[in-house]
N, C-alpha and C positions, 0 to 999 in steps of 0.2 A: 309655597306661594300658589294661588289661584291662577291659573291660563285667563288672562283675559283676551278676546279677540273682537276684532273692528273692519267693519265691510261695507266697503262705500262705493260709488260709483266712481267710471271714470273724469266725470267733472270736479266734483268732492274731491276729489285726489289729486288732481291738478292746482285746484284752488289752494289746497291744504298744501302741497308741497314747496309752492311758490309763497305762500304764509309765512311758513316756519324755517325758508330758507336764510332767514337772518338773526336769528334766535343763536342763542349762547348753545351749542349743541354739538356732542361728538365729532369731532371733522371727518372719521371716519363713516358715520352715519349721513351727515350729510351731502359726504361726496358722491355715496350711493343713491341716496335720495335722486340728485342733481344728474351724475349718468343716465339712472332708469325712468325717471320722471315719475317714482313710485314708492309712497315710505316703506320706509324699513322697518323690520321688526322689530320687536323689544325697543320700541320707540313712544314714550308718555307714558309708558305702562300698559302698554297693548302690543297684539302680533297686527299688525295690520296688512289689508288684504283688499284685491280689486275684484270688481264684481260688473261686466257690462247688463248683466240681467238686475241690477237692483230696480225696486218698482218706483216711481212716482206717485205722488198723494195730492188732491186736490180738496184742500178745505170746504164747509161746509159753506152755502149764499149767506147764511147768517143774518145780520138786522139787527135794527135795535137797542136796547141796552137790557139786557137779561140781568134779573135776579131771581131767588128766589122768593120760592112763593108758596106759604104753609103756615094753618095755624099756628103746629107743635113744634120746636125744632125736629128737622128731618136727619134720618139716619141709613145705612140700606145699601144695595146696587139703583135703587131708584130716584131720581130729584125732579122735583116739581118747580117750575119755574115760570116766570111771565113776564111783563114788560118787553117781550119781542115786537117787531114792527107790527104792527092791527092789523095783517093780515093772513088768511089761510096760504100758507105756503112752505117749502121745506125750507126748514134752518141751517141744520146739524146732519154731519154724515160717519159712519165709522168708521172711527180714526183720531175726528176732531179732539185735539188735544187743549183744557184749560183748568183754568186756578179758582176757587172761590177767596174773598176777600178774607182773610183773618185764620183760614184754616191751615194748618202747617201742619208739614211730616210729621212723626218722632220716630225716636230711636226707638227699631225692634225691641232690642234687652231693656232698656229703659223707663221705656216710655214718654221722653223728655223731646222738648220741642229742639228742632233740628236746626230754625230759623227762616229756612228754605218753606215757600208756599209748597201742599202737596199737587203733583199734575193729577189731572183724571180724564181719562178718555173715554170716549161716546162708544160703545158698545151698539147700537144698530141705528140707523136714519131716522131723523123723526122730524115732525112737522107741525109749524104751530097754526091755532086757530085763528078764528076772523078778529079776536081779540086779543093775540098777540101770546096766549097762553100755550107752555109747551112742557110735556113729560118725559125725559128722558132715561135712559139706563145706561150706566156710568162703571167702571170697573177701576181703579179697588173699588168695593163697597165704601161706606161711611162707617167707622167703627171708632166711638170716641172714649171706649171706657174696657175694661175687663183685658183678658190676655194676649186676643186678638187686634189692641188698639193701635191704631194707624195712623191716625188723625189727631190734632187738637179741635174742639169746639169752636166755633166763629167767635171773637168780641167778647172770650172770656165764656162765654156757653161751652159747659161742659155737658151737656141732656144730646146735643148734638146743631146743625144747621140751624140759626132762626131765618126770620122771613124780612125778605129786603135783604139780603146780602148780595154783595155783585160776583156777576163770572166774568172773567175775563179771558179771551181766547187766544191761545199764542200762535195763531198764523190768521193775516187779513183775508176778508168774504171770497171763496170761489181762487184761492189763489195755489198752484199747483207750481210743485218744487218735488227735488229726489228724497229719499228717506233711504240712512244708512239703518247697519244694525250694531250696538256692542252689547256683547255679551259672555258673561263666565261659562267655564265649561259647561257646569253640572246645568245648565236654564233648559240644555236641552240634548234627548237622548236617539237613538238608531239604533233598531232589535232585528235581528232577524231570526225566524223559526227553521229549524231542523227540518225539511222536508223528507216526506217517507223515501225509501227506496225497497226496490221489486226485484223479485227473483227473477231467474232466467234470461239475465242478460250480459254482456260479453265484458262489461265495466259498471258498477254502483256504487258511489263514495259521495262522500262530505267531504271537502276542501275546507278547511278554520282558518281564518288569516288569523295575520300576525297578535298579539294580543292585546296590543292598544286599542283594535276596530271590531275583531271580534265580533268577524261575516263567518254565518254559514252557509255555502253555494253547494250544492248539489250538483253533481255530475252523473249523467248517465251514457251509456252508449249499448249499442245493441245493433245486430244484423238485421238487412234487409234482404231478404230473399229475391225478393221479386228486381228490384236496380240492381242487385249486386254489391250493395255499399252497406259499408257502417257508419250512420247518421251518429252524432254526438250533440248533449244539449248540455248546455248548465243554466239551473235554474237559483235565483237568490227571492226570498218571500220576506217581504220587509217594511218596517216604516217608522215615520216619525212622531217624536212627541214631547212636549212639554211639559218637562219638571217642575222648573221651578218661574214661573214668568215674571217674577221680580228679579233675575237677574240678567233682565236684557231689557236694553233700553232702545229705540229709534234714535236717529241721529236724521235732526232737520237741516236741509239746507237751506 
């Protein structure tokens, strides 16, 4: 079975545990819940976990009523839209999460419509003109056909987007709330590299933790002539990255 894990802030957590404390649910789980003010793990189907550093998200000022807006049906990380408020100003920020009217997931393996609208999120700030027009870039891409398809077609278009379809945005204008995270293990990974070691010194090793984390830290030490001392350092050269970013999702409050 897949580690799924869930990181919320401490408001989310309080909300959530005071939620679920009337729910048909382990008595044991919930007694814990109810002591620590904290859920438990292996609870929904997640480890779950608190986090006072989770960030905050403030939606984009938005306006208007957006559709799109395109000869051809559109397809892409790009969508062209209009019908925003008539004037130059910013809409949309990174982050903004929403739906187009008609267009649905599918199943990876399948292909087949899932039922569920697909989300799509804003990929960088943008701003529309004095006529309400605005182009933005959106991730996933639009992919309505071949092996990489993600999408259904709006309204039975299978070519991809037509024009005049509505978006719809799931948080109101300028409005700032927490954002948890859940996500499967593999979504995201932590490498560290082998740092060299040098001759002539009093201690030179690699430290390998345990095998699940799989750090390499470097140790060194050596004499000082001049203090009299043997200064020691350990160094770890490391970072993050994502694998797979469909398997983690935001969690709005």
């Amino acid at each position: 079975m897949v580690d799924r894990n869930l990181v919320i802030g401490p408001g989310m957590n309080a909300t959530i545990v005071a939620a679920l404390a009337g729910l048909f649910n382990p008595q044991r789980e919930i007694s814990e819940q109810y002591s620590k003010a904290m859920m438990s793990k292996d609870t929904l189907g997640f480890d779950w976990y608190m986090d006072q550093n989770i960030p905050v998200f403030t939606s984009g000022p938005l306006g208007g009523g957006p559709l799109t807006n395109a000869a051809v049906p559109q397809t892409g990380a790009t969508l062209i839209t209009d019908t925003w408020t008539a004037a130059a100003a910013p809409r949309v920020v990174q982050g903004d999460v929403f739906t187009i009217a008609g267009v649905f997931a599918v199943n990876p393996q399948s292909g087949q419509s899932t039922g569920a609208l697909r989300q799509f999120v804003v990929t960088a700030p943008a701003s529309s003109d004095g006529a309400g027009n605005l182009t933005m870039t959106i991730s996933p891409a639009v992919v309505v056909a071949g092996p990489f398809k993600n999408v259904t077609g709006a309204t039975g278009d299978i070519t991809g987007i037509p024009d005049d379809t509505a978006l719809t945005f799931n948080a109101a204008a300028s409005t700032t709330s927490p954002r948890g995270l859940a996500f499967c293990e593999e979504a995201f990974t932590f490498a560290t590299a082998d740092l060299p070691l040098y001759g002539g010194l009093d201690m030179g090793d690699r430290i390998a933790d345990d095998q699940e984390l799989k750090l390499s830290i470097r140790v060194i030490r050596t004499y000082d002539i001049n203090t009299d001392r043997a200064p020691l350092r350990m160094d770890l050269l490391g970072g993050w990255a994502t694998l797979y970013a469909q398997e983690a999702v935001r969690i709005a409050s």
